[in-house]
GUDRENKOL-664679 format. One record per residue (C-alpha): residue in three letters; x, y, z. Coordinates in steps of 0.001 Angstrom, whole numbers. Last residue first. Layout:
<fifis>
('ala' (X Y Z))
...
</fifis>
This chain:
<fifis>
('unk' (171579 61445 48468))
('unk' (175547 63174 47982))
('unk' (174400 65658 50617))
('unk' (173331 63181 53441))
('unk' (176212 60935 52330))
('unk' (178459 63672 52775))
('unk' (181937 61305 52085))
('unk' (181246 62210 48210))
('unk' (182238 66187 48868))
('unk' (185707 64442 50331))
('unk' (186094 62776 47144))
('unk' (185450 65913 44909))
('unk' (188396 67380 46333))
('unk' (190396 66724 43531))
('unk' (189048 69362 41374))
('unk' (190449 72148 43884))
('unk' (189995 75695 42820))
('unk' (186383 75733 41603))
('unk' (185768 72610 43769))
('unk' (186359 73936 46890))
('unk' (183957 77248 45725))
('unk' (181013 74517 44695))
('unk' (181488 72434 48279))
('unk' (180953 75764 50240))
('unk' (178191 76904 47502))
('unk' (175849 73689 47818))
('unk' (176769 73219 51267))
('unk' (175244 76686 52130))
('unk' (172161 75764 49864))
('unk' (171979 72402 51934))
('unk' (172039 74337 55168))
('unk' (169868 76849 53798))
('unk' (166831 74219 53851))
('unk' (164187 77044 53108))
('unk' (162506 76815 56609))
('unk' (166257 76447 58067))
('unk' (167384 79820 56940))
('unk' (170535 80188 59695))
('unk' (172635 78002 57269))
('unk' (172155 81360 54667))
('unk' (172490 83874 57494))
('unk' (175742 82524 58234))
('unk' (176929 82264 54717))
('unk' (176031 85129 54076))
('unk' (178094 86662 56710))
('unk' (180956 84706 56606))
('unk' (180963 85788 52672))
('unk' (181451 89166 53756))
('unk' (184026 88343 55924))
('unk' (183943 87203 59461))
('unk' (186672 89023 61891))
('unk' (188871 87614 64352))
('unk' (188009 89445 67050))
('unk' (185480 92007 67517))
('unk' (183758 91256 64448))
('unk' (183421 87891 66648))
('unk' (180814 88672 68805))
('unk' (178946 90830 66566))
('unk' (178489 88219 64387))
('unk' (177592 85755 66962))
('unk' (175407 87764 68620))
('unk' (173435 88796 64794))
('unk' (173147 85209 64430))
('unk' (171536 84734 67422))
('unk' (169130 87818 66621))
('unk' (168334 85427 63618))
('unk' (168109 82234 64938))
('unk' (165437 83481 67458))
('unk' (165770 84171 71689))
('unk' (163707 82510 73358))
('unk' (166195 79647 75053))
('unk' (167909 82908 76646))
('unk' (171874 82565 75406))
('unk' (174112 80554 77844))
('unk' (177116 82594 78651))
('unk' (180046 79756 79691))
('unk' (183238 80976 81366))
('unk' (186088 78865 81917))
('unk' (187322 77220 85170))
('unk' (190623 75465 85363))
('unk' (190585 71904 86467))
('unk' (191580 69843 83449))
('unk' (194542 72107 82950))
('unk' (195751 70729 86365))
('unk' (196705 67944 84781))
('unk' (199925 70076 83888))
('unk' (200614 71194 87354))
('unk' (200438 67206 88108))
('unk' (202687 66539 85724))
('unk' (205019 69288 86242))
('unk' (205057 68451 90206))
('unk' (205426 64569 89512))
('unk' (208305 65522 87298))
('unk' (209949 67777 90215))
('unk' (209307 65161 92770))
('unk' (211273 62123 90230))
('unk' (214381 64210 90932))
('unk' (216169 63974 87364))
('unk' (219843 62492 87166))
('unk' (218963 60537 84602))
('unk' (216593 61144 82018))
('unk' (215346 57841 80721))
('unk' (214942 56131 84227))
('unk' (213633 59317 85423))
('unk' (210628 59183 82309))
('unk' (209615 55929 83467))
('unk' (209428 56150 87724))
('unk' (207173 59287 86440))
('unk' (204653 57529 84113))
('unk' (204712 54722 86959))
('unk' (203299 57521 89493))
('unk' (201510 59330 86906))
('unk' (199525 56094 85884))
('unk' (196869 57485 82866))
('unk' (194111 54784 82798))
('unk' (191932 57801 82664))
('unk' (193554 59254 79799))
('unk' (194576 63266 80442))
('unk' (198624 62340 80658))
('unk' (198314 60668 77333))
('unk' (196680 63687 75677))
('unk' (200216 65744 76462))
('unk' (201474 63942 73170))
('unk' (205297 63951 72915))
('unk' (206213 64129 76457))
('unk' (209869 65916 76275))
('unk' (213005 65150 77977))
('unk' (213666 61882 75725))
('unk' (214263 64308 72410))
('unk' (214231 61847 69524))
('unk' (210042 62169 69462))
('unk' (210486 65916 70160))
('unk' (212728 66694 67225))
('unk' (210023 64571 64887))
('unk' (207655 67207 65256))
('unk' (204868 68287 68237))
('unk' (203672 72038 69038))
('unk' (205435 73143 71753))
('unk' (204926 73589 75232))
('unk' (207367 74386 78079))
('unk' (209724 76906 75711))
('unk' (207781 80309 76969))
('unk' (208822 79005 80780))
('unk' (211892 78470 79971))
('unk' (213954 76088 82523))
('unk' (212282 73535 80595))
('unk' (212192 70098 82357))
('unk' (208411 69298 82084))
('unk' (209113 69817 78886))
('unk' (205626 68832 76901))
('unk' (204126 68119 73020))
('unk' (201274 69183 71640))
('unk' (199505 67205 69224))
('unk' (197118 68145 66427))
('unk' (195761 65005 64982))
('unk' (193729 65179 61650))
('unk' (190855 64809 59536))
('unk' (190130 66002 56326))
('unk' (187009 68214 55677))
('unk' (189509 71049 53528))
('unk' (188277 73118 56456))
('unk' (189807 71202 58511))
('unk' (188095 68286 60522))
('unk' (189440 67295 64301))
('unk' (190755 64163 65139))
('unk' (190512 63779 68927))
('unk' (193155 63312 71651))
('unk' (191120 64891 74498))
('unk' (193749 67190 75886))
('unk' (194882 68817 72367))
('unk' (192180 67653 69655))
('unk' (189536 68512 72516))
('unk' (190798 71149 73922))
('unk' (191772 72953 70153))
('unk' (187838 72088 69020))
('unk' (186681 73855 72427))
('unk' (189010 77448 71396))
('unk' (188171 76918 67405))
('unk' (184430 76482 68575))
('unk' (184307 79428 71269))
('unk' (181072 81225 69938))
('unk' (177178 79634 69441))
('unk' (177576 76073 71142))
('unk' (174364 75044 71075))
('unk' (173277 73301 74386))
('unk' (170827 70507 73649))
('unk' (167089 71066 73046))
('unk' (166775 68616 70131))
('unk' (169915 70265 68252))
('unk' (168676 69181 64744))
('unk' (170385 66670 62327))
('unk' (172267 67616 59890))
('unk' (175588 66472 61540))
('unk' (176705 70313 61239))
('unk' (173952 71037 63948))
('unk' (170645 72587 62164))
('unk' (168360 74835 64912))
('unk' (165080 73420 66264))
('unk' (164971 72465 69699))
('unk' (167168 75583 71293))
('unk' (169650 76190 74302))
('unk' (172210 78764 73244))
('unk' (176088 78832 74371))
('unk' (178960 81291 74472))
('unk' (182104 80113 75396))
('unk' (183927 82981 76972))
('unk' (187595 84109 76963))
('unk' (191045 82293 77648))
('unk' (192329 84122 81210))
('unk' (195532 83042 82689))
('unk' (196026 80303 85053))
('unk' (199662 79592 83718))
('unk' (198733 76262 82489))
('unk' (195556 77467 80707))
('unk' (197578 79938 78843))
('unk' (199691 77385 78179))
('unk' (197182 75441 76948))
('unk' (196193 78047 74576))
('unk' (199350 78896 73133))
('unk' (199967 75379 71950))
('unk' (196793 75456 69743))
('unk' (197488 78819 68923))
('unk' (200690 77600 67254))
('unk' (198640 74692 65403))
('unk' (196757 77612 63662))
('unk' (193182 78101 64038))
('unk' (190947 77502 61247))
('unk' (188285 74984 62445))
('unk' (185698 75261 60522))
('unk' (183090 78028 60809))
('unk' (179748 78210 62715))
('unk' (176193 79165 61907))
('unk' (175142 75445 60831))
('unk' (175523 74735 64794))
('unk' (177605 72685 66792))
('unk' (176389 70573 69777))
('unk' (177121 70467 73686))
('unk' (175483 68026 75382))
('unk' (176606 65585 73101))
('unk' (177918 63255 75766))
('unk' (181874 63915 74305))
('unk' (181086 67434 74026))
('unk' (179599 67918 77816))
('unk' (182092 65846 78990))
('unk' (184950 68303 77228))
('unk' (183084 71492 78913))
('unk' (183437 69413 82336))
('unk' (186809 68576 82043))
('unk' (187558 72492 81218))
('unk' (185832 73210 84517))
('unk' (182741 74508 84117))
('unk' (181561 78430 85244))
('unk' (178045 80130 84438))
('unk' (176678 83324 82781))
('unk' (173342 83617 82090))
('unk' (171869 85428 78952))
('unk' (169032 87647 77337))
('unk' (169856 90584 80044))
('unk' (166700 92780 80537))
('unk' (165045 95374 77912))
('unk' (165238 98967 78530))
</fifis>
């Protein structure tokens, strides 16, 4: 019987966004774009808010695998499973445009109730109701900043609300930048494992949840065939199906320099 081929570790969610933002963390070839609904956006930080469980991020360190930059990984941390869950944190808490998988960017904001007698109507995702409504914080991102001020943020939203105790905001605001501190699993892959049987975790991985199709699959082992550049022959068949049903996208296929050269 062969031994475990991983380690599993524990990082606050402000460490798993530092690791991003310092490129610790990179994304491979293998992965998918972000596809997750702005609902499970919302549901995930209030999972996080409640203290409940959100799953794994599974990671592999490696010098030679393709990140989606097209440049290589250099012996950084690939980030093998958890994408649409890290990409969600980071649009969400971090306040970054993320790409769909149309390659156009966008903000996905959640908004906040820190008066919401119920619990399941705390979090939403954010439309024009919540920019009339003064009881909710439109964009919880604000509240992560580092300039963030809770105790003039606080003063602010009572002198807009009246009649609100200014020790039950600072309570919800505080509960919510709690997020920040929650711990989430990490399962870093053994460095000597191949891009193949890495490939085969991630597939595995994920049949168990939201499943990749057929073409996932090919596609996956196509990016994963870096000694016959098969992240340009994955590009070449992405970009070709987004054409075949959308002409107008050929704009977005020019913004790939690297690809367009």
């Amino acid at each position: 019987m062969t031994g475990e081929k991983f380690t599993l570790m524990q990082y606050p969610i402000s460490a798993i966004l530092g690791f991003i933002e310092g490129e610790d963390f990179v994304i491979p070839e293998i992965q998918r774009p972000f596809v997750w609904k702005r609902s499970q956006v919302r549901d995930l930080i209030d999972s996080l808010y409640n203290g409940y469980p959100t799953g794994y991020i599974i990671t592999w360190k490696n010098p030679d695998v393709k990140t989606k930059d097209g440049g290589k990984a250099n012996g950084k941390k690939v980030l093998i499973d958890g994408q649409q869950r890290v990409t969600a944190l980071m649009a969400s808490i971090a306040g970054k445009e993320v790409l769909d998988d149309d390659f156009k960017k966008d903000r996905i904001k959640i908004a906040f109730n820190p008066l919401a007698e119920d619990s399941t109507k705390r979090f939403a995702v954010q439309d024009a109701s919540h920019l009339k409504d003064k009881r909710w914080i439109e964009d919880i991102s604000i509240v992560f900043k580092s300039d963030f001020d809770p105790f003039d943020f606080v003063m602010q939203y009572c002198a807009k609300n009246e009649g609100v105790k200014p020790n039950d905001i600072n309570k919800a605001i505080m509960d919510l930048k709690g997020i920040a501190n929650r711990q989430i699993g990490v399962i870093q892959l053994d460095s000597t494992l191949d891009i193949d049987e890495v490939t085969e975790i991630f597939i595995r991985i994920n049949s168990k949840g939201t499943a990749l199709s057929q073409s996932d699959f090919v596609m996956s082992k196509m990016a994963a065939d870096t000694a016959h550049n098969g992240n340009v022959l994955r590009k070449v068949v992405d970009y070709f199906c987004h054409l075949a049903v959308k002409p107008d996208f050929y704009p977005q296929v020019q913004k790939d320099t690297e690809f367009s050269a």
